[in-house]
SEBALO-234903 format. One record per residue (C-alpha): residue number from 1; residue in three letters; y, z, x. Coordinates in Angstrom, 3 decimals. Each point is the difference from the previous one (the first is absolute). Example, Ala and Ser with C-alpha at 12.3 -4.5 7.8 and 13.67 -1.06 7.14 Angstrom:
REM residues 2
NODE     n   res          Y          Z          X
NODE     1   ALA     -4.500      7.800     12.300
NODE     2   SER      3.440     -0.660      1.370
***
This chain:
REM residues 394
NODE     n   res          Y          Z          X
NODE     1   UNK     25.765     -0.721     -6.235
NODE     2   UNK     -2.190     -2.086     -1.817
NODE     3   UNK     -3.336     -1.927      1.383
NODE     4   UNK     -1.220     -2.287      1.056
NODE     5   UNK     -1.771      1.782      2.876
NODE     6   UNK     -1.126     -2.152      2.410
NODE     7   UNK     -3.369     -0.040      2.397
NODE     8   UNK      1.803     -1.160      3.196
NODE     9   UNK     -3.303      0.611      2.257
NODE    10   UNK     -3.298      1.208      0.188
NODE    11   UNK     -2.455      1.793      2.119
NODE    12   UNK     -3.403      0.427     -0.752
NODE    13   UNK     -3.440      0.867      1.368
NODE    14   UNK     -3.146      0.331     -2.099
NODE    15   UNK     -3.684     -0.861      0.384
NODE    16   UNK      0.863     -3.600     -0.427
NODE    17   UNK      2.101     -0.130      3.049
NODE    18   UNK      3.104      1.411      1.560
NODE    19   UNK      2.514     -2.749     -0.039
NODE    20   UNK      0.906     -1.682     -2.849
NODE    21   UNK     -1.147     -3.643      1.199
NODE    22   UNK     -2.969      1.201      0.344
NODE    23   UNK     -0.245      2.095     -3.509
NODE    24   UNK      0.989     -2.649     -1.869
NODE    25   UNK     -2.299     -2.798      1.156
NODE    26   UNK     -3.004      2.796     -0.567
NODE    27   UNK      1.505      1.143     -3.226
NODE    28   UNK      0.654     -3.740     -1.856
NODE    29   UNK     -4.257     -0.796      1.756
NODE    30   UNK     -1.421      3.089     -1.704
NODE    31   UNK     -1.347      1.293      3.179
NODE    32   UNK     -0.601      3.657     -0.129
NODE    33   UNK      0.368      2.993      2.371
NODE    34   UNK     -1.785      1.838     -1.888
NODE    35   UNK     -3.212      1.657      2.299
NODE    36   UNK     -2.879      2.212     -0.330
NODE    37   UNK      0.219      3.113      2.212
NODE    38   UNK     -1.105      3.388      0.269
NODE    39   UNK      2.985      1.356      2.089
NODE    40   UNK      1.752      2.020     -2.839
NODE    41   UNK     -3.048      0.721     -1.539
NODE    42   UNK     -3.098      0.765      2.586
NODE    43   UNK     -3.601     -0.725     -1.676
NODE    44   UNK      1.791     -2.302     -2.689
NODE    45   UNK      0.743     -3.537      0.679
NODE    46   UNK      2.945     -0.952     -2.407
NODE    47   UNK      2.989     -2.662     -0.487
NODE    48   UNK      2.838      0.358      1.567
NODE    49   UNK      3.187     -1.761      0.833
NODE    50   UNK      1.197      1.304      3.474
NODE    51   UNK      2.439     -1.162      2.459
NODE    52   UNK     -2.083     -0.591      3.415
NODE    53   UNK      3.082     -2.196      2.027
NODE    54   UNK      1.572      2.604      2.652
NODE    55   UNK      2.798      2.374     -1.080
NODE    56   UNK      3.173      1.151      2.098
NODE    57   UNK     -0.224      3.041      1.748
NODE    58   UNK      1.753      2.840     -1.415
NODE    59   UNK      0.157      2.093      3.517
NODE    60   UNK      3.762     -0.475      0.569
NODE    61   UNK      0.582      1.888     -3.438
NODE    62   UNK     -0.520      3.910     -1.022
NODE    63   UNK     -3.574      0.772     -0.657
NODE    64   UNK      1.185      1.065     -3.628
NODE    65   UNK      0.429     -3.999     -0.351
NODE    66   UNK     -2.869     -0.982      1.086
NODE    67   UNK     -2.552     -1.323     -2.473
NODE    68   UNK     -2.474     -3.029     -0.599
NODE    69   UNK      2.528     -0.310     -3.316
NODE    70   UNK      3.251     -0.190      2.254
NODE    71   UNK     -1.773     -2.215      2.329
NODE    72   UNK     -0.682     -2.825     -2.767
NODE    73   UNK      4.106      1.109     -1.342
NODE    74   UNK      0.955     -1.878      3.509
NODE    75   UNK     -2.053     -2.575      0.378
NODE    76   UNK      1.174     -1.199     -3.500
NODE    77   UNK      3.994      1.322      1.462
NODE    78   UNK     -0.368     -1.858      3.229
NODE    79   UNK     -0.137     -3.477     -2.362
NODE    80   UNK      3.127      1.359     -1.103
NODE    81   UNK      1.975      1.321      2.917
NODE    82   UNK      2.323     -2.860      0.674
NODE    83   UNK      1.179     -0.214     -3.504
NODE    84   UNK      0.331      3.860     -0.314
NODE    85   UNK      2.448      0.061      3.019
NODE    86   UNK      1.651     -2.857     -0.948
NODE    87   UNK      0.859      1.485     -3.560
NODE    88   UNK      0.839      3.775      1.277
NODE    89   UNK      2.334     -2.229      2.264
NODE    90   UNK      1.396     -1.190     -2.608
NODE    91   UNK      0.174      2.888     -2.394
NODE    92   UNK     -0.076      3.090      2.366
NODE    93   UNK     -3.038      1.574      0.267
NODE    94   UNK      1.058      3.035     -2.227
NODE    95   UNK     -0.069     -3.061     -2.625
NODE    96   UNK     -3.819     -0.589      0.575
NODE    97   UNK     -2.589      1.166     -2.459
NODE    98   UNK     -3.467      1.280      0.281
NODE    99   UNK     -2.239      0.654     -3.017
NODE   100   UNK     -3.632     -0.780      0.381
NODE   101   UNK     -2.944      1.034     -2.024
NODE   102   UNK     -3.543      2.141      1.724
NODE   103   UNK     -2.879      1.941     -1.713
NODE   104   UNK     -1.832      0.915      2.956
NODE   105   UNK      2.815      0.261      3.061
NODE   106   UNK     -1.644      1.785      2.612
NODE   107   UNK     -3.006      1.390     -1.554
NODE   108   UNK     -2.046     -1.865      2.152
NODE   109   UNK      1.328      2.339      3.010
NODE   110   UNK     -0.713      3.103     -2.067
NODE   111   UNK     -3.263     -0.949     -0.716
NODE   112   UNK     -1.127     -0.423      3.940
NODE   113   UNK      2.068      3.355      0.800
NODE   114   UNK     -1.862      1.604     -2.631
NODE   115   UNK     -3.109     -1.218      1.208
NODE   116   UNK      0.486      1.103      3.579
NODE   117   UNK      1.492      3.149     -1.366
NODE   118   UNK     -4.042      0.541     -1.234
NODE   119   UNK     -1.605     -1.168      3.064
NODE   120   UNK      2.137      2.336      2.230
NODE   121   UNK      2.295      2.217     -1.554
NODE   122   UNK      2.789     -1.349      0.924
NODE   123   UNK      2.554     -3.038     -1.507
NODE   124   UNK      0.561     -2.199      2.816
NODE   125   UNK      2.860     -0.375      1.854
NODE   126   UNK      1.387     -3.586     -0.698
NODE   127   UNK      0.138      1.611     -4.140
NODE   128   UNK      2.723      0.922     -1.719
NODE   129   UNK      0.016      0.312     -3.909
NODE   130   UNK      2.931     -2.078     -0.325
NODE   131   UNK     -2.011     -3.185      0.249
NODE   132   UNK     -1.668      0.546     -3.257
NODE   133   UNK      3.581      1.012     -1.505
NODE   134   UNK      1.179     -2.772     -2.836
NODE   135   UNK      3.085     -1.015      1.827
NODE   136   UNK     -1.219     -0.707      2.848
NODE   137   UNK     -0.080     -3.813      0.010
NODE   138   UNK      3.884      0.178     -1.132
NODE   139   UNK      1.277      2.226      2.499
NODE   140   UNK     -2.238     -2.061      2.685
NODE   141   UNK      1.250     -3.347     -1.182
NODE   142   UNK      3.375      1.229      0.469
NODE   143   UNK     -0.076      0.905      3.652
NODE   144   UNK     -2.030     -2.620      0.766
NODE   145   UNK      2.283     -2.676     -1.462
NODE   146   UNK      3.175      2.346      0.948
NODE   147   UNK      1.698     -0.035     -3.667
NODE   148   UNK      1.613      3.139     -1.615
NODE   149   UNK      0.370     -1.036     -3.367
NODE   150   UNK     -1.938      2.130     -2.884
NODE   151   UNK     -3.895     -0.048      1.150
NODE   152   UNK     -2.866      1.552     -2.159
NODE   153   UNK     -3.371     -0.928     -1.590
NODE   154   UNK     -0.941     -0.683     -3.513
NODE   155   UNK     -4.074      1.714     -0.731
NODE   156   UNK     -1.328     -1.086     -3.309
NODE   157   UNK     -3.760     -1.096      1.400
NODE   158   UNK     -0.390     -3.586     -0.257
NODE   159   UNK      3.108     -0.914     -2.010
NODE   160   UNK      2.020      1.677      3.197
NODE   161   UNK      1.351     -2.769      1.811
NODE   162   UNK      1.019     -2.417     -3.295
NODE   163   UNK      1.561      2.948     -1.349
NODE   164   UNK      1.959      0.487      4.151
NODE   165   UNK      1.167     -3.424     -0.701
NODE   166   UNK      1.486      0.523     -3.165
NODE   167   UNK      1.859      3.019      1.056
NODE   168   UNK      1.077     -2.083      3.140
NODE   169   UNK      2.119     -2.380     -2.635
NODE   170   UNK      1.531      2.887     -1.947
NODE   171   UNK      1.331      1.396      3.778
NODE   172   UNK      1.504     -3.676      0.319
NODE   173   UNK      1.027      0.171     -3.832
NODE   174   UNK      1.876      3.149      0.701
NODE   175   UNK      1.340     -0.911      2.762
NODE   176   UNK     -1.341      2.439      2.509
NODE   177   UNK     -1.118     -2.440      2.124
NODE   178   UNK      0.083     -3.574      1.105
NODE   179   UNK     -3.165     -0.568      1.236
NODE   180   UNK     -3.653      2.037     -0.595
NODE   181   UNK     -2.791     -0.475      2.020
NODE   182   UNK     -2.520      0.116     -2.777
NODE   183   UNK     -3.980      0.114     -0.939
NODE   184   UNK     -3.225      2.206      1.569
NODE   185   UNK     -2.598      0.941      1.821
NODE   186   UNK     -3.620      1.698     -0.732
NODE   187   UNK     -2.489      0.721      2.795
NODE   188   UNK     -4.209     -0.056     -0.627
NODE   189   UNK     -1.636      3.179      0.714
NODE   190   UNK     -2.792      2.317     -0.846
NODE   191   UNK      1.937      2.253     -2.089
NODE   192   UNK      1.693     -2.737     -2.122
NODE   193   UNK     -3.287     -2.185     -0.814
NODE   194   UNK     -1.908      3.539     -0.861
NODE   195   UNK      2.237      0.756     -2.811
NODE   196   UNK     -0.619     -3.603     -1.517
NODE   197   UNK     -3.523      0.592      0.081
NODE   198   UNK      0.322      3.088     -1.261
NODE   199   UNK      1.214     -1.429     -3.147
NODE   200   UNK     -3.050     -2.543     -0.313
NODE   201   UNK      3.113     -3.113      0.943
NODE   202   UNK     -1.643     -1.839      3.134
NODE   203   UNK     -2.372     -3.117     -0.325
NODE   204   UNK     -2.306     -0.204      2.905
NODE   205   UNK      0.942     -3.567     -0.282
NODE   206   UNK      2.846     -2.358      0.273
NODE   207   UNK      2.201      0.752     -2.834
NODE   208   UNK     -0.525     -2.404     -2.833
NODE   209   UNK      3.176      0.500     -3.119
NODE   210   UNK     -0.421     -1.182     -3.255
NODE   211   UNK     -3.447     -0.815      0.306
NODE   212   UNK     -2.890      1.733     -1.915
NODE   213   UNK     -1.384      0.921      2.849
NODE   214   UNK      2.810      2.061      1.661
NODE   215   UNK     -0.587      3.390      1.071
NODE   216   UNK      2.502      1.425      1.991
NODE   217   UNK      2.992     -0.683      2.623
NODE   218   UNK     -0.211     -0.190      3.536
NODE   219   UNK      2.539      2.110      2.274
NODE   220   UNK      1.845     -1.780      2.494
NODE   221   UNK      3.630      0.629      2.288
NODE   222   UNK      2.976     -1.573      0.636
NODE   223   UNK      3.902     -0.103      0.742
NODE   224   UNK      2.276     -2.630     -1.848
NODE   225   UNK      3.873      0.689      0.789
NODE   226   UNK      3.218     -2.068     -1.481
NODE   227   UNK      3.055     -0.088      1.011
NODE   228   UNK      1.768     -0.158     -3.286
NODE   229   UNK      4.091     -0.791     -0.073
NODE   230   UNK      2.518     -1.725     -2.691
NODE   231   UNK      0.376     -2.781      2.730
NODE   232   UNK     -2.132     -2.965     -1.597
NODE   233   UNK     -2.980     -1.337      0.708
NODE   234   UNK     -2.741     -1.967     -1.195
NODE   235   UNK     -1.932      2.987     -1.937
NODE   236   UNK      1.614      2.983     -1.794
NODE   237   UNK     -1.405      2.709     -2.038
NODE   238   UNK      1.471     -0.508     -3.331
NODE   239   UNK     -1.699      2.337     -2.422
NODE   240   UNK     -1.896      3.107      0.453
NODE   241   UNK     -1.645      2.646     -2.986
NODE   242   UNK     -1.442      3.262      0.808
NODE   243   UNK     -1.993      1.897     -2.195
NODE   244   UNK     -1.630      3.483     -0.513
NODE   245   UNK     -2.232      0.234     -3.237
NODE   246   UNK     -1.926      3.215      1.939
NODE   247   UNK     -3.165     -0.876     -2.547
NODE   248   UNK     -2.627      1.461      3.214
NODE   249   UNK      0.372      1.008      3.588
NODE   250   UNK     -2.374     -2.818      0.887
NODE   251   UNK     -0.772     -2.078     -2.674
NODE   252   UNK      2.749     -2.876     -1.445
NODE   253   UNK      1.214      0.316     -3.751
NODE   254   UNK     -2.712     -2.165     -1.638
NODE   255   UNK      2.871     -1.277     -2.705
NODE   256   UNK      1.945     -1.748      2.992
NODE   257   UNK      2.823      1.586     -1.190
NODE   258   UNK      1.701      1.192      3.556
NODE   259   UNK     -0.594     -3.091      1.247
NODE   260   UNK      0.975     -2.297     -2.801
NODE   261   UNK      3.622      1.895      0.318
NODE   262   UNK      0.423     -0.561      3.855
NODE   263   UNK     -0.948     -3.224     -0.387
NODE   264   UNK      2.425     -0.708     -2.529
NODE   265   UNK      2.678      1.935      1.533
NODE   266   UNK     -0.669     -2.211      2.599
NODE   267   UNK      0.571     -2.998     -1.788
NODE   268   UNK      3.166      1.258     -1.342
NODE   269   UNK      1.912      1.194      2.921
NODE   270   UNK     -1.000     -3.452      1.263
NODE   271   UNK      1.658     -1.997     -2.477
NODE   272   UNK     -3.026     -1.994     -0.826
NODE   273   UNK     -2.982     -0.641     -2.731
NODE   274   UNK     -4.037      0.431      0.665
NODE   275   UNK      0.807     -3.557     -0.301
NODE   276   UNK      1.963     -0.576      2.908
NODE   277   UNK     -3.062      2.056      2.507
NODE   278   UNK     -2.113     -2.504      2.056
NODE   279   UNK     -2.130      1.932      1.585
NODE   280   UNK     -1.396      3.608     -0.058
NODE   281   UNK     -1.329      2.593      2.207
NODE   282   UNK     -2.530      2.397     -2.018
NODE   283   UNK     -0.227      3.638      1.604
NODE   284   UNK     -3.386     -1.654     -0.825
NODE   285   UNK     -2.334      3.423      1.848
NODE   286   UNK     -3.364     -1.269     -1.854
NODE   287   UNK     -0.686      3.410     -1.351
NODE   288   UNK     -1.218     -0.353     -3.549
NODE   289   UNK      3.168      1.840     -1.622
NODE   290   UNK      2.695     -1.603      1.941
NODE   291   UNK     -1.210     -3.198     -0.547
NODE   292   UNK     -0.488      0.054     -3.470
NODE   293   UNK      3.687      1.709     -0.673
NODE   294   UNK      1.558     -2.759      2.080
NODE   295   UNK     -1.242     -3.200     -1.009
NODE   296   UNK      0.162      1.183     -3.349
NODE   297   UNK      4.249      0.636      0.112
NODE   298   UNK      0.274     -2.709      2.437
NODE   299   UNK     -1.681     -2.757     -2.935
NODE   300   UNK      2.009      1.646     -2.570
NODE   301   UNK      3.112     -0.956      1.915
NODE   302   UNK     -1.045     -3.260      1.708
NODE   303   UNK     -2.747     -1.152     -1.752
NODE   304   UNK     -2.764     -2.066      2.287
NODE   305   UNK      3.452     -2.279      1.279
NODE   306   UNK      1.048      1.988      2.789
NODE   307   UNK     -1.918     -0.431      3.502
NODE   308   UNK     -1.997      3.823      0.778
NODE   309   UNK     -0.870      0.929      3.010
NODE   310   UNK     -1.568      3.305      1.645
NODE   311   UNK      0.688      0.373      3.793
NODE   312   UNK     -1.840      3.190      0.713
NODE   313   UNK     -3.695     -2.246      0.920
NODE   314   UNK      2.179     -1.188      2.719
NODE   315   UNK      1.369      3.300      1.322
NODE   316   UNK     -1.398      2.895     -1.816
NODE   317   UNK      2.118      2.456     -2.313
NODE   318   UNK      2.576      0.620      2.618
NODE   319   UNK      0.688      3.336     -1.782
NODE   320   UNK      4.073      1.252      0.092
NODE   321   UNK      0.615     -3.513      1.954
NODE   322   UNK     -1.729     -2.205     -2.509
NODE   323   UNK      3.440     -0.974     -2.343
NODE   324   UNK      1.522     -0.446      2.881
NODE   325   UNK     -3.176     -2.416      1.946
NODE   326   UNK      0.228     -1.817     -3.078
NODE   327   UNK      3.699     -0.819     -0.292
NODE   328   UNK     -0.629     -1.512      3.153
NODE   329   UNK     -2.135     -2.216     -0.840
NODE   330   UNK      1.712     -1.463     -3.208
NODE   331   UNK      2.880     -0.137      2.122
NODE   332   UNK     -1.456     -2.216      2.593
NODE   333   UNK     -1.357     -2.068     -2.662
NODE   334   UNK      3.788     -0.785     -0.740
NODE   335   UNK      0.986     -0.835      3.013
NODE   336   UNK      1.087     -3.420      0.733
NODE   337   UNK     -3.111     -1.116      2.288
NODE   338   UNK     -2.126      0.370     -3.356
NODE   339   UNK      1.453     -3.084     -1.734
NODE   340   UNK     -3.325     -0.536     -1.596
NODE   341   UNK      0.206      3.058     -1.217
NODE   342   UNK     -3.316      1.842      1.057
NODE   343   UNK     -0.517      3.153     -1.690
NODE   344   UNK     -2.845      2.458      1.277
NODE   345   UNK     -3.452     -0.299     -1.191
NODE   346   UNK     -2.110      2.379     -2.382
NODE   347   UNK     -2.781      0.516      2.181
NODE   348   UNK     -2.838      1.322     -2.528
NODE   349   UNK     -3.105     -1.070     -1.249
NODE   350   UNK      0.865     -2.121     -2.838
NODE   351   UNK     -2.127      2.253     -2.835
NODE   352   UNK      2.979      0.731     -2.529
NODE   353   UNK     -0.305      3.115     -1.944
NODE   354   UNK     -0.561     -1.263     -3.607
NODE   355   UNK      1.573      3.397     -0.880
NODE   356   UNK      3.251     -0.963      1.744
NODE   357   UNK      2.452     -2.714     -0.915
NODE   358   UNK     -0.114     -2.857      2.014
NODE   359   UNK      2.958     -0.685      2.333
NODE   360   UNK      0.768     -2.503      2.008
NODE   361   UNK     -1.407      0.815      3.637
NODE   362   UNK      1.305     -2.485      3.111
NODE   363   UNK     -2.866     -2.022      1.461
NODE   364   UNK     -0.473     -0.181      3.775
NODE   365   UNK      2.379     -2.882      0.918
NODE   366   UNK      1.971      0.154     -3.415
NODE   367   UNK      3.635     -0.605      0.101
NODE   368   UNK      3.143     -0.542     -2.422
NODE   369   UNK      0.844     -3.405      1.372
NODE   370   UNK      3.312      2.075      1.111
NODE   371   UNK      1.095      2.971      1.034
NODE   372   UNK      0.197      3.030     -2.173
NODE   373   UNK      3.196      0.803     -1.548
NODE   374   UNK     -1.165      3.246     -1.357
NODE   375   UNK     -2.825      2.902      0.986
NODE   376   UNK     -1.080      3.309     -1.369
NODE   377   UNK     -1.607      2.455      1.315
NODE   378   UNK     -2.226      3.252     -1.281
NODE   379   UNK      0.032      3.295      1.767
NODE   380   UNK     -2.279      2.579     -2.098
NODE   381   UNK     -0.307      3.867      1.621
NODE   382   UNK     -1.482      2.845     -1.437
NODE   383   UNK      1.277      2.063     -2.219
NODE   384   UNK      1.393     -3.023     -1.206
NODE   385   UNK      2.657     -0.941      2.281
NODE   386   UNK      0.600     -3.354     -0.779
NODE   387   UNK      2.370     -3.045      0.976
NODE   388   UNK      0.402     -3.610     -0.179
NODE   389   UNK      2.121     -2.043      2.441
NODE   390   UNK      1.635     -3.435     -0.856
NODE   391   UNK      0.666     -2.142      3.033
NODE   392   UNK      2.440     -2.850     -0.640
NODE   393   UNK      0.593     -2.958      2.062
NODE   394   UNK      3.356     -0.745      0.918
***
């Protein structure tokens, strides 16, 4: 069954908010969630993007489901809820879909057992290693939203929940389901942030891409959740490329070439020409490499025409959820209350990189004069997992 796959609703919570209203008006301002704090790493204040609104309580469910990261899954599936039911009343709920992308799933919980394990010798009670497994989130979004369809999680770091997406349209493609609830979710903690500064990636300031003075991402969390369908709506994904040029477990492929072939994979499966692309989202982390790899494909196929913009000042590098975060937010820029076409700032510091090619980066309070008919947008992961989304609207 061919595409296109359609966005029929979204949920969302990030440090910009936890409604989309509210995300949205922050997101097309600028206005950053982005705070200092010393909670995930004690003695060293640092940038962070974390969500501080109140979460559902997970009580009701098995303590193997309960996790900070399955806490932010609902809060972004309650936005959803009516439209879920409606569709597995539709379809059946053996017809409903879940594939969602996670890097860090319950390691947060592992990380507290393991602590008290130290202090006392024993894990406590309200543990179970099945919060930290991968699948969690699936399996939990699945009893929590009562479907039965196929349910299971997509890992590949911070390309995970782009890359959940796309596999949610080849289920539809198939035909082995008729709706897929689809995106992420990554949780801040200790453990997580650690391993970026182990590898020299965090700026001790607000994260600053494509500027010569960039130095590093910050971390942040999230949960961003479609419900995707062939019924039509106003957005659909219309093109997705995935990549794997495996150049370094960390670093990206300084030729581009990974992400020059999802991105034009992208292009293809949507039809369209770099032409035809009116705005993009950069996976944009400010680390020196990324940067440089990115803007350099991304002029070679655009030029300095196309609108650029980097999200992660707003929200920091929301990890395994961070394709999926910023789908969201090109697809609320499509929407039909954004007639003037507002596209999200690049919040930086203005210093371009001489080294760099210039693009094209969106002003605060920059619009198209109408609403975008076209977005892409890059997910790069280590090892080089990488994918490109085209959004298309309808």
């Amino acid at each position: 069954m061919s595409g296109p796959f359609f966005l029929n609703e979204l949920g969302v919570v990030c440090a910009i908010g936890n409604a989309r209203a509210e995300i949205g008006r922050r997101l097309f301002a600028g206005e950053s969630g982005v705070e200092t704090t010393e909670r995930y790493t004690p003695g060293r204040v640092l940038p962070a993007g974390s969500v501080d609104s109140s979460l559902p309580s997970l009580q009701d469910y098995p303590v193997g489901m309960r996790s900070r990261n399955n806490q932010l899954m609902l809060a972004a599936a309650e936005q959803l809820r009516p439209a879920v039911e409606a569709a597995a009343a539709r379809f059946g709920a053996h017809r409903v879909a879940v594939v969602v992308g996670t890097s860090t799933s319950g390691i947060g919980e592992s990380e507290h057992a393991i602590r008290a394990w130290i202090e006392t010798g024993r894990m406590p009670s309200d543990y179970a290693f099945a919060q930290q497994e991968l699948n969690s989130p699936a399996v939990f979004l699945a009893r929590a939203l009562d479907v039965r369809g196929p349910a299971y999680v997509h890992s590949s770091a911070c390309s995970s929940s782009a890359k959940a997406m796309a596999a949610a349209a080849r289920l539809l493609r198939i035909g082995a389901a008729d709706a897929v609830i689809t995106g992420g979710a990554d949780s801040l903690c200790a453990f997580t942030v650690a391993g970026f500064a182990s590898l020299n990636l965090l700026s001790d300031r607000r994260c600053n891409p494509l500027s010569v003075n960039r130095n590093g991402i910050n971390i942040g969390e999230a949960a961003a959740l479609f419900l995707m369908t062939r019924e039509p709506a106003t957005v659909s994904l219309r093109g997705w490329g995935e990549s794997s040029d495996g150049h370094h477990f960390s670093a990206p492929d300084p030729t581009g070439n990974g992400a020059r072939i999802a991105i034009r994979q992208s292009l293809s499966r949507a039809g369209i020409d770099a032409g035809d692309i009116d705005y993009v989202n950069l996976h944009g982390t400010a680390t020196p490499a990324n940067d440089a790899m990115e803007s350099a494909v991304v002029h070679e196929l655009f030029g300095d025409r196309v609108p650029v913009s980097a999200t992660k000042p707003l929200t920091g590098h929301a990890l395994g959820a961070a394709g999926a975060l910023e789908a969201a937010f090109c697809w609320i820029a499509m929407q039909d209350d954004n007639a003037r076409g507002a596209l999200p700032p690049h919040i930086w510091d203005g210093a371009q990189d001489p080294a760099l090619p210039a693009l094209h980066a969106v002003a605060r309070g920059e619009s198209l004069g109408r609403r975008p008919r076209h977005s892409l947008s890059n997910s790069f992961a280590f090892g080089g997992a990488n994918a490109a989304l085209v959004f298309g609207r309808e």
